[in-house]
Residue frames as qw, qx, qy, qz and C-alpha x, y, z in Angstrom:
[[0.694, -0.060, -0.630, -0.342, 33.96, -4.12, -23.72],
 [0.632, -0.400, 0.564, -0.351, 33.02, -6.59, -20.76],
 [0.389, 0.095, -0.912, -0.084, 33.87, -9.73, -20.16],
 [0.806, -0.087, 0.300, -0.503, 30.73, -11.83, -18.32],
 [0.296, 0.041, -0.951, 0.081, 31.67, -15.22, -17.14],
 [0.711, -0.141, -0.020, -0.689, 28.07, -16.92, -16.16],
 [0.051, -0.071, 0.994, -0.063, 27.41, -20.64, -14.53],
 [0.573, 0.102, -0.063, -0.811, 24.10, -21.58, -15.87],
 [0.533, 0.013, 0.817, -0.220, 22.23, -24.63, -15.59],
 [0.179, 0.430, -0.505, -0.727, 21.44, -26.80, -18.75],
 [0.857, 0.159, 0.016, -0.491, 18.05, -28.87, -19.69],
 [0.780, 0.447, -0.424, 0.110, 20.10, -30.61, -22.87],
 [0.455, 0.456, -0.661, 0.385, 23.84, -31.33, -21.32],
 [0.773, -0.498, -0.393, 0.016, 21.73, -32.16, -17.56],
 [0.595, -0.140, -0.274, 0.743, 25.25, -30.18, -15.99],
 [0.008, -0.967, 0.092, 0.238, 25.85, -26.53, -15.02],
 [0.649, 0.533, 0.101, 0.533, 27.86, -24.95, -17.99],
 [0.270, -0.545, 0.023, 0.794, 30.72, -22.22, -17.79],
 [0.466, 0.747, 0.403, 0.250, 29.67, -19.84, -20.38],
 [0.265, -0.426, 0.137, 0.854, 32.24, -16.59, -21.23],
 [0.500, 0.689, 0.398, 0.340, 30.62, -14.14, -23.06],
 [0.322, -0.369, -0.114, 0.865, 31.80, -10.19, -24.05],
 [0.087, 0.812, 0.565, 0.119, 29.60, -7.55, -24.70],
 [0.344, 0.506, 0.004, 0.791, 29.95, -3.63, -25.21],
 [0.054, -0.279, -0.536, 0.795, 29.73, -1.44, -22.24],
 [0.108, 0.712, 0.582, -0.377, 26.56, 0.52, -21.82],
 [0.083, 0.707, -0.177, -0.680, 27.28, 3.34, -23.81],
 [0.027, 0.239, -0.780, -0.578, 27.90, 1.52, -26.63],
 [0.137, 0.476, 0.868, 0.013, 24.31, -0.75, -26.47],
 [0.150, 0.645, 0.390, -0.640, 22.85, 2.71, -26.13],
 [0.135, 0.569, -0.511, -0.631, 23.88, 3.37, -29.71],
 [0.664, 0.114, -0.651, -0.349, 23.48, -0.18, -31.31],
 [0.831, -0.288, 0.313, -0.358, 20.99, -2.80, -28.68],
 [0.485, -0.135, 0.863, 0.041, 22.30, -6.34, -28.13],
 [0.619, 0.308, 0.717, -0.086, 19.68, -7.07, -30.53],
 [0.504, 0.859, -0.015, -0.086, 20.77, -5.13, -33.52],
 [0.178, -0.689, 0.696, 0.095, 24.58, -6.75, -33.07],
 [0.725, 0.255, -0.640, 0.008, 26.35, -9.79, -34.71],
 [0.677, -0.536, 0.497, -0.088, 26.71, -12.28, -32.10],
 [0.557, 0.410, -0.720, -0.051, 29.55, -14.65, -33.02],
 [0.997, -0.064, -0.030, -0.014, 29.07, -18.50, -31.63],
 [0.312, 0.690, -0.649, 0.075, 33.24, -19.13, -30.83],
 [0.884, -0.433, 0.104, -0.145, 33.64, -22.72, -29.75],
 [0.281, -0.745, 0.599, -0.082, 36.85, -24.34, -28.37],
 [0.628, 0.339, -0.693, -0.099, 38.89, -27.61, -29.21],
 [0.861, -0.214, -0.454, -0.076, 39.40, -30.96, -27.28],
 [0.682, -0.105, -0.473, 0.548, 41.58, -29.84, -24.41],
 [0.045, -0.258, 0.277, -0.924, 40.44, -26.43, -23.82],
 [0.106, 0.657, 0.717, -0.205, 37.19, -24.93, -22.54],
 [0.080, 0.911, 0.404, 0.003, 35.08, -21.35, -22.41],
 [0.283, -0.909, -0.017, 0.306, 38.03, -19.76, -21.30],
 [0.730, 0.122, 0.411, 0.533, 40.47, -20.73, -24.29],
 [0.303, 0.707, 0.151, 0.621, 40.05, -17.82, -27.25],
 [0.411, -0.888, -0.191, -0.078, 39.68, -15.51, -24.09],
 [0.942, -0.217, 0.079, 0.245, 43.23, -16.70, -23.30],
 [0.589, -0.196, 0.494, 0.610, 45.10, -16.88, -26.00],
 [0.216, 0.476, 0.438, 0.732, 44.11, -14.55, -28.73],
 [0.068, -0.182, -0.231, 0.953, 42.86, -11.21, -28.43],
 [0.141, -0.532, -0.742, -0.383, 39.20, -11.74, -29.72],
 [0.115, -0.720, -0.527, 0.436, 38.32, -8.93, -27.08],
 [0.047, 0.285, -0.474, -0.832, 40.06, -6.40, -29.93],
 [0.102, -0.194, -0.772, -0.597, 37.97, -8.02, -32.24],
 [0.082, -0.674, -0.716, 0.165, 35.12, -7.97, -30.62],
 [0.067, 0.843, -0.030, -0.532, 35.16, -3.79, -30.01],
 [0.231, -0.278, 0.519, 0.775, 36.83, -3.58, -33.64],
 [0.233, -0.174, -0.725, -0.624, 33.73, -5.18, -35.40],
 [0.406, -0.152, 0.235, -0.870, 31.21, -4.35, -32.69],
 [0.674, -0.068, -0.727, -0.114, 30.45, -7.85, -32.60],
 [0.690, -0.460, 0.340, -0.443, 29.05, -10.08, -29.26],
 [0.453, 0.391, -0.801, 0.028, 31.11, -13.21, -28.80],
 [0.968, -0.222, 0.096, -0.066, 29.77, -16.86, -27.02],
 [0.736, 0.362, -0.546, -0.170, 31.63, -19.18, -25.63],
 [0.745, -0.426, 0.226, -0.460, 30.36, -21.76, -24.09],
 [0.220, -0.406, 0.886, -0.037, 31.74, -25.15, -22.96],
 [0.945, 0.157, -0.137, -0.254, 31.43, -28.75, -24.32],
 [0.742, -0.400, 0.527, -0.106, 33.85, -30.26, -22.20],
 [0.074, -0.272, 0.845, 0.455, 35.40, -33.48, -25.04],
 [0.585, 0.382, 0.549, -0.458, 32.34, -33.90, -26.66],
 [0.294, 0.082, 0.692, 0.654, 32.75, -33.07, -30.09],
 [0.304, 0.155, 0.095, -0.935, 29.61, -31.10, -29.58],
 [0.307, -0.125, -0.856, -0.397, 27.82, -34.13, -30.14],
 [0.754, -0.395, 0.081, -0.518, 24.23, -35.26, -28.75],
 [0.113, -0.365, 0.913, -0.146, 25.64, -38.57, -26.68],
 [0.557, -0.167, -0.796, -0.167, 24.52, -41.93, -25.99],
 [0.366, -0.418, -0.698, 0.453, 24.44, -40.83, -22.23],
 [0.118, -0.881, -0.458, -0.024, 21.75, -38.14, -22.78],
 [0.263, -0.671, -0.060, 0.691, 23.92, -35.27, -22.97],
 [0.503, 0.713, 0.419, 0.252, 22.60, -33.52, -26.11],
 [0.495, -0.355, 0.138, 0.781, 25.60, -31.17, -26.60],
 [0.272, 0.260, 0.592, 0.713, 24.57, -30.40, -30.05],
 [0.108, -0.790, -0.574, -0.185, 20.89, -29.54, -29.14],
 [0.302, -0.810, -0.105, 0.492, 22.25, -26.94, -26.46],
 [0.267, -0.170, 0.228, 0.921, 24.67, -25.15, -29.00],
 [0.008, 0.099, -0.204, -0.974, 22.25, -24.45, -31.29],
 [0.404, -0.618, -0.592, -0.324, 18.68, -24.67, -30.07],
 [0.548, -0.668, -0.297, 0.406, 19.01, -23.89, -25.73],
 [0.516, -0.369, -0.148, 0.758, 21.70, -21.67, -25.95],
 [0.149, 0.120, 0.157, 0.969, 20.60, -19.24, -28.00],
 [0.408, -0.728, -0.440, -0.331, 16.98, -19.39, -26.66],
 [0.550, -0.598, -0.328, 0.482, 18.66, -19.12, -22.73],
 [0.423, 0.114, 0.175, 0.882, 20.56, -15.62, -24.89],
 [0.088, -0.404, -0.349, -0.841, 17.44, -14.17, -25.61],
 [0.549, -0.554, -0.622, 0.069, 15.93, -14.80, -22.20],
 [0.599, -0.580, -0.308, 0.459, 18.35, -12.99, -20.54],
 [0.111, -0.569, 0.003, 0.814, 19.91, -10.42, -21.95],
 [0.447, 0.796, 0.150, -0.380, 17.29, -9.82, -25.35],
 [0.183, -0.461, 0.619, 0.609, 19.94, -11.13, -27.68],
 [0.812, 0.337, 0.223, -0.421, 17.57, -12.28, -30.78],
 [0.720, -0.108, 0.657, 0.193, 18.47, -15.44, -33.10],
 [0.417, 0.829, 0.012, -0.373, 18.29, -13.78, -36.05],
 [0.902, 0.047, 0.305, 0.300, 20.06, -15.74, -38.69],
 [0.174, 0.967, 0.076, 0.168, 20.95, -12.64, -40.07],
 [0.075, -0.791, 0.529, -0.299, 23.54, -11.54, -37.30],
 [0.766, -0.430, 0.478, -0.034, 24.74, -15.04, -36.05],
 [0.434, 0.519, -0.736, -0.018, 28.17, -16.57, -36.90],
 [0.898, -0.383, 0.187, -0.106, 29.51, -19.61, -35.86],
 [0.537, 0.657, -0.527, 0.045, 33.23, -20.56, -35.50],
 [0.819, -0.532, 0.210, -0.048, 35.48, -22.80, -33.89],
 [0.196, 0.767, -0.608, -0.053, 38.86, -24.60, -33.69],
 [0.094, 0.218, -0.967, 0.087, 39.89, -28.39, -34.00],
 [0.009, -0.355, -0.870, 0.341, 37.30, -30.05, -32.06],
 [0.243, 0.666, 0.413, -0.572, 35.12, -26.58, -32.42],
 [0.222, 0.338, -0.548, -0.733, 35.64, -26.67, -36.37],
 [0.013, 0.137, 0.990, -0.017, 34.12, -29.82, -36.21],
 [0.042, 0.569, 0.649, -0.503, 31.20, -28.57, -34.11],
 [0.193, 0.501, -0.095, -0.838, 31.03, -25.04, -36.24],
 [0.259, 0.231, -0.668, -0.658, 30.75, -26.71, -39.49],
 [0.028, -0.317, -0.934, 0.165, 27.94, -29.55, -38.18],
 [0.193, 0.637, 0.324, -0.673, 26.07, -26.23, -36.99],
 [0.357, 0.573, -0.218, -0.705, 26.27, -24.72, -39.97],
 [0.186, 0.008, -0.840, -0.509, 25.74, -27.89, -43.00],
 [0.084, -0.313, -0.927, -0.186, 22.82, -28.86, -40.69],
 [0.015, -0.740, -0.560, 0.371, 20.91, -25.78, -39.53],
 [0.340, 0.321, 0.193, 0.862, 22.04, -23.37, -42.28],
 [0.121, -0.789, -0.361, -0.482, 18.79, -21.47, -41.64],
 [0.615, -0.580, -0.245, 0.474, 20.58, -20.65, -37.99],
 [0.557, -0.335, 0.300, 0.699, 23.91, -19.05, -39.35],
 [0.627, 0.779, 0.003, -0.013, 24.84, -16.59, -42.48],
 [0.390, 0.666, -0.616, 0.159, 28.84, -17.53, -41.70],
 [0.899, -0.415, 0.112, -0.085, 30.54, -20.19, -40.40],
 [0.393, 0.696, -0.595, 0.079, 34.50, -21.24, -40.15],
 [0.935, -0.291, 0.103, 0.173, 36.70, -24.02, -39.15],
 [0.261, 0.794, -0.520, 0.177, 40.22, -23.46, -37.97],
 [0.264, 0.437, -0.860, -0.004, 42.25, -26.31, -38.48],
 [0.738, -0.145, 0.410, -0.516, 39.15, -28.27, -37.56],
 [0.290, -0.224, 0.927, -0.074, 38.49, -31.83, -37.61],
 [0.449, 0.406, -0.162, -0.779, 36.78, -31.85, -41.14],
 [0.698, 0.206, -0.627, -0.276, 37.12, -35.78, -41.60],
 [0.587, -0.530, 0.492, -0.363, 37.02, -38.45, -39.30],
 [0.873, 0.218, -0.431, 0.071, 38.72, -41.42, -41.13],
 [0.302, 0.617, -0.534, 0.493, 41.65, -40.19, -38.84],
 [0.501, -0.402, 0.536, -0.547, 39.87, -41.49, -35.87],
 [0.985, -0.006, 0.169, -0.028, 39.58, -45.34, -36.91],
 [0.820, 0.481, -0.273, 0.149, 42.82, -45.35, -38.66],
 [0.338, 0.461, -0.653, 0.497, 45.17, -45.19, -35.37],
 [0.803, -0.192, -0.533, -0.186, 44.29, -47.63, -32.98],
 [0.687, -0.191, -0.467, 0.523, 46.66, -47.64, -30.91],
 [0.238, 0.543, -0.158, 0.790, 45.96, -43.99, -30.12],
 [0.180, -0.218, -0.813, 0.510, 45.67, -43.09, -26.36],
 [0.399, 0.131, 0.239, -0.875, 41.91, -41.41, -27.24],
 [0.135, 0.177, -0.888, -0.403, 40.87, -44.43, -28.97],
 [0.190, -0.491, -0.848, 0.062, 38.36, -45.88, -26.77],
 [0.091, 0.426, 0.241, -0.867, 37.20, -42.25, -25.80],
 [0.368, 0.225, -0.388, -0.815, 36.11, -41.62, -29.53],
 [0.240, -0.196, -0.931, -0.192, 34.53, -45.34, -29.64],
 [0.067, -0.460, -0.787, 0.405, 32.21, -44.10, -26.51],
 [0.261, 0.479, -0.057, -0.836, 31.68, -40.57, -28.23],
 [0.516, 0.315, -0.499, -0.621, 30.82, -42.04, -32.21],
 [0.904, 0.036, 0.342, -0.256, 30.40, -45.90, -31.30],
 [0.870, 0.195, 0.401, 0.211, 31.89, -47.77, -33.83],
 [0.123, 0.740, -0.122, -0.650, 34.63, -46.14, -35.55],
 [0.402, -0.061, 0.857, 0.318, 34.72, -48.37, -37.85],
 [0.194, 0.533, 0.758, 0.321, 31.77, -47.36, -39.06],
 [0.008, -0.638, -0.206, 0.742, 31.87, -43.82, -38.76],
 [0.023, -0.232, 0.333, 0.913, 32.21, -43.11, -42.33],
 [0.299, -0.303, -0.838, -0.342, 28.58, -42.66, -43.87],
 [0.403, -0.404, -0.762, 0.306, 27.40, -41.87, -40.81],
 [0.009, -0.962, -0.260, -0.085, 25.21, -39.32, -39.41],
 [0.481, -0.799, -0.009, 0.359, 28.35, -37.85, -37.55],
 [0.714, 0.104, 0.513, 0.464, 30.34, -37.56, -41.02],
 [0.144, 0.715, 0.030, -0.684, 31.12, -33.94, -42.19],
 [0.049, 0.024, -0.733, -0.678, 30.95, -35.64, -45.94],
 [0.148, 0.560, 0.803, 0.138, 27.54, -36.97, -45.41],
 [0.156, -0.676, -0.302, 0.654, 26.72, -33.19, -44.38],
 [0.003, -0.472, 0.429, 0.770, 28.00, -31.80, -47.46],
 [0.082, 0.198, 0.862, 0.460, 26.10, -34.04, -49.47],
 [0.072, 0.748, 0.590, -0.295, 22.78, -33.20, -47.52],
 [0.122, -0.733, -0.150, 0.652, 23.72, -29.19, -48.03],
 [0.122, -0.287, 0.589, 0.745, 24.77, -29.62, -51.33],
 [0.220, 0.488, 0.794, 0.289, 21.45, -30.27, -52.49],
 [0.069, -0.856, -0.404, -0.317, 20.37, -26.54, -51.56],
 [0.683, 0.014, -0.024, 0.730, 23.55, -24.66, -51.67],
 [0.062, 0.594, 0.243, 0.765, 21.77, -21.30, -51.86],
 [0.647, -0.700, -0.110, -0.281, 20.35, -21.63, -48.21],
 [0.843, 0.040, -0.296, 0.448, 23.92, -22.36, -47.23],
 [0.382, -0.906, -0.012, 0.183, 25.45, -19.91, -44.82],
 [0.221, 0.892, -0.364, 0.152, 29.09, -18.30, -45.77],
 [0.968, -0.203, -0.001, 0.146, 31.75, -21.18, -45.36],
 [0.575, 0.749, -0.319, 0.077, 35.35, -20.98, -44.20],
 [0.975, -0.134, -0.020, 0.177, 37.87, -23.28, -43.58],
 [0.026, 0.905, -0.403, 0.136, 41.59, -22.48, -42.78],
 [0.944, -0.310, 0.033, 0.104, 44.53, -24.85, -41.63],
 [0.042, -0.870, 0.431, 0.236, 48.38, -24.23, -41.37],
 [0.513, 0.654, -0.548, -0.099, 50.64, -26.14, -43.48],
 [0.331, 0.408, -0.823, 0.218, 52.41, -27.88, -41.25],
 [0.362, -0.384, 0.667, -0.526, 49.97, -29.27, -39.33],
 [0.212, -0.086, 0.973, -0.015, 48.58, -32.90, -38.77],
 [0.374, 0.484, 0.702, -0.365, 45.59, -32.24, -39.56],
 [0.194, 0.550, -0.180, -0.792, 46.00, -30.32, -42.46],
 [0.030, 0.032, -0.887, -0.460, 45.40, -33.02, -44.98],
 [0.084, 0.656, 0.750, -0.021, 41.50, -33.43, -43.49],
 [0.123, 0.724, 0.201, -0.648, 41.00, -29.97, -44.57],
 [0.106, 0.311, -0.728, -0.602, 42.48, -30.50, -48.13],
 [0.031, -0.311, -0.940, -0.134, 39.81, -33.45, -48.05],
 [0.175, 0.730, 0.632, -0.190, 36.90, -31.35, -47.33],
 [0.164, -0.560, 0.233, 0.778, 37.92, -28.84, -49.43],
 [0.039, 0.160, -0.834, -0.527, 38.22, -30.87, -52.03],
 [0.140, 0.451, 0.881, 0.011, 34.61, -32.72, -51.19],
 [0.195, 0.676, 0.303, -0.643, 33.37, -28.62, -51.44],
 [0.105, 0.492, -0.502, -0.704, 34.38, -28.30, -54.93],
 [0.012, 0.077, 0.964, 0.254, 33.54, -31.55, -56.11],
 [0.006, 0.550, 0.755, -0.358, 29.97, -30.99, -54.26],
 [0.013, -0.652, -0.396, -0.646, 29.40, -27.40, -55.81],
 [0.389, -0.843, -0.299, 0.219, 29.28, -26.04, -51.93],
 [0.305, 0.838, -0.149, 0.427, 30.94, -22.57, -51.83],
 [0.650, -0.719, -0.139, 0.205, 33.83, -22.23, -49.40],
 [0.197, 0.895, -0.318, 0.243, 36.42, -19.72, -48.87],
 [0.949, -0.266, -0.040, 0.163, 39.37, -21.74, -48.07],
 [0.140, 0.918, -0.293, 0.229, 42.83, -20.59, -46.85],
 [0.948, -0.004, -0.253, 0.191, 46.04, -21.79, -46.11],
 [0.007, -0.849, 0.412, -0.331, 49.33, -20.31, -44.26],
 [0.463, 0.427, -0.680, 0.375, 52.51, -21.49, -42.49],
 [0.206, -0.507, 0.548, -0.633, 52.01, -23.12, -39.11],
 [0.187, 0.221, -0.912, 0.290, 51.14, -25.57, -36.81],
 [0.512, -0.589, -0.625, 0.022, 48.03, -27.29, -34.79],
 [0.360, -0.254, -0.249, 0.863, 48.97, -23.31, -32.36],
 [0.160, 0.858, 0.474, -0.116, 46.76, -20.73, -31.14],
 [0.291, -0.514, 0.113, 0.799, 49.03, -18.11, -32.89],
 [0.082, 0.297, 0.782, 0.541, 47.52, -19.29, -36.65],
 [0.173, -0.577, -0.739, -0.301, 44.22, -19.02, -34.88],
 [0.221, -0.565, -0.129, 0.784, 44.78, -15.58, -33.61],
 [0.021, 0.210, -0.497, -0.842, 45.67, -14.57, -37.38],
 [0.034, -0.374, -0.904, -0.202, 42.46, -17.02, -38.71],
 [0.037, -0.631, -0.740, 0.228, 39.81, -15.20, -36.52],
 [0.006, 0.492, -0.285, -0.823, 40.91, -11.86, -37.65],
 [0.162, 0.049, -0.721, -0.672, 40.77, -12.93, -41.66],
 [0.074, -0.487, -0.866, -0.090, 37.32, -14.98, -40.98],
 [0.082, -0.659, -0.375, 0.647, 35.61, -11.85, -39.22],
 [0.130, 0.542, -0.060, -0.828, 36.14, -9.51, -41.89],
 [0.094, -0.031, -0.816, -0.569, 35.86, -11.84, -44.63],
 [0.093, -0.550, -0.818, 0.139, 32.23, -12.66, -42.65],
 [0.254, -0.620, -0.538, 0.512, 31.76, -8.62, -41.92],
 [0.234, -0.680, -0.102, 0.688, 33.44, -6.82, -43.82],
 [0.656, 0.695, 0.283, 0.078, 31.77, -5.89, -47.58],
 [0.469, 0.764, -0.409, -0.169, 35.12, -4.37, -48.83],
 [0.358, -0.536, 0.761, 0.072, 37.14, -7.32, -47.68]]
């Protein structure tokens, strides 16, 4: 496989982006094109960037195991949101970036062969992608993502407080709001068949694990399918080592 690290200039986000992608070597395209491959969407949490999964997990195994192309691109602490100061994060994940894909190296959007996954911060983002553009995606996953956002009005005193207030505005009034993975689910749950392949994952012991239990729960209640999994561990990229593995095959692999 290759790794291709790329600085590219971005309409939406107004910034050059780092973008890491990995692709099969020549020999291998010669056999199956770029455009006849799963690309997987892999997006990063609130303290990393592009170069995170790259990092710390072996996703370059995966990749050559499941013959799979892997994004991932940067969004900086956004939440992959469009902003108030004209950086349309969102638009670039999934509208630019995969048009700037097929520009350059013929990768086609083909809802067909496109995942989308992410951790914390990039569960968030993954699952947004996927409740509001299903027609994009046929899988999507959040590991140990940020799947509720009560948790961000309910500790004041926290030292990202006023960050989130300039990202969502009011958090007071987040819930309800467009930026609310519940309202999402409601929207998707009206036409649950055009839904894309949902899973959700979180480790036991972490802080966050309860807002996954809560959208879980809102999937069941809602009638939205999701494959939801639990396991020992922590807010640690060792979980989400094990996570992308299980999501991949569960996304790839018809005997799994």
């Amino acid at each position: 496989m290759a790794f291709v690290h790329i600085e590219h200039s971005s309409e939406m986000v107004k910034v050059n982006l780092p973008l890491n992608m990995i692709l099969p070597d020549p020999a291998e395209i010669k056999v199956t094109p770029l455009q006849d491959r799963k690309v997987l969407y892999l997006l990063h949490g609130l303290s990393d960037d592009a170069s995170a999964w790259q990092r710390y997990t072996a996703i370059e195994v995966y990749a050559r195991r499941f013959g799979i192309v892997v994004v991932m691109p940067t969004a900086g602490r956004s939440f992959y949101l469009d902003q108030p100061n004209g950086q349309r994060y969102f638009t670039y994940l999934v509208e630019e970036l995969p048009g700037y894909l097929e520009a350059v190296f013929g990768i086609q959007p083909r809802r067909e062969n496109t995942l989308i996954a992410g951790l914390s911060m990039g569960g968030y983002g993954a699952m947004k992608a996927a409740l509001l553009r299903p027609e994009r995606y046929f899988a999507a996953a959040s590991f140990s993502g940020v799947l509720s956002l009560a948790i961000l009005d309910a500790q004041p005193d926290h030292p990202n407080h006023r960050e989130f207030e300039t990202l969502f505005g009011d958090l007071a009034k987040l819930t309800g709001s467009e930026h609310d993975p519940f309202v999402w689910l409601k929207r998707a749950a009206q036409q649950p068949e055009i839904l894309p392949r949902l899973y959700a994952s979180c480790g036991l012991q972490d802080d966050i694990y309860p807002l996954t239990v809560l959208f879980r729960d809102a999937c069941r209640k809602l009638g939205v399918p999701l494959e939801y999994v639990e396991a020992d561990g922590r807010h640690e990229w060792s979980l989400w080592d094990q996570q992308i593995q299980q999501f991949l095959a569960f996304a790839l692999d018809p005997l799994a």
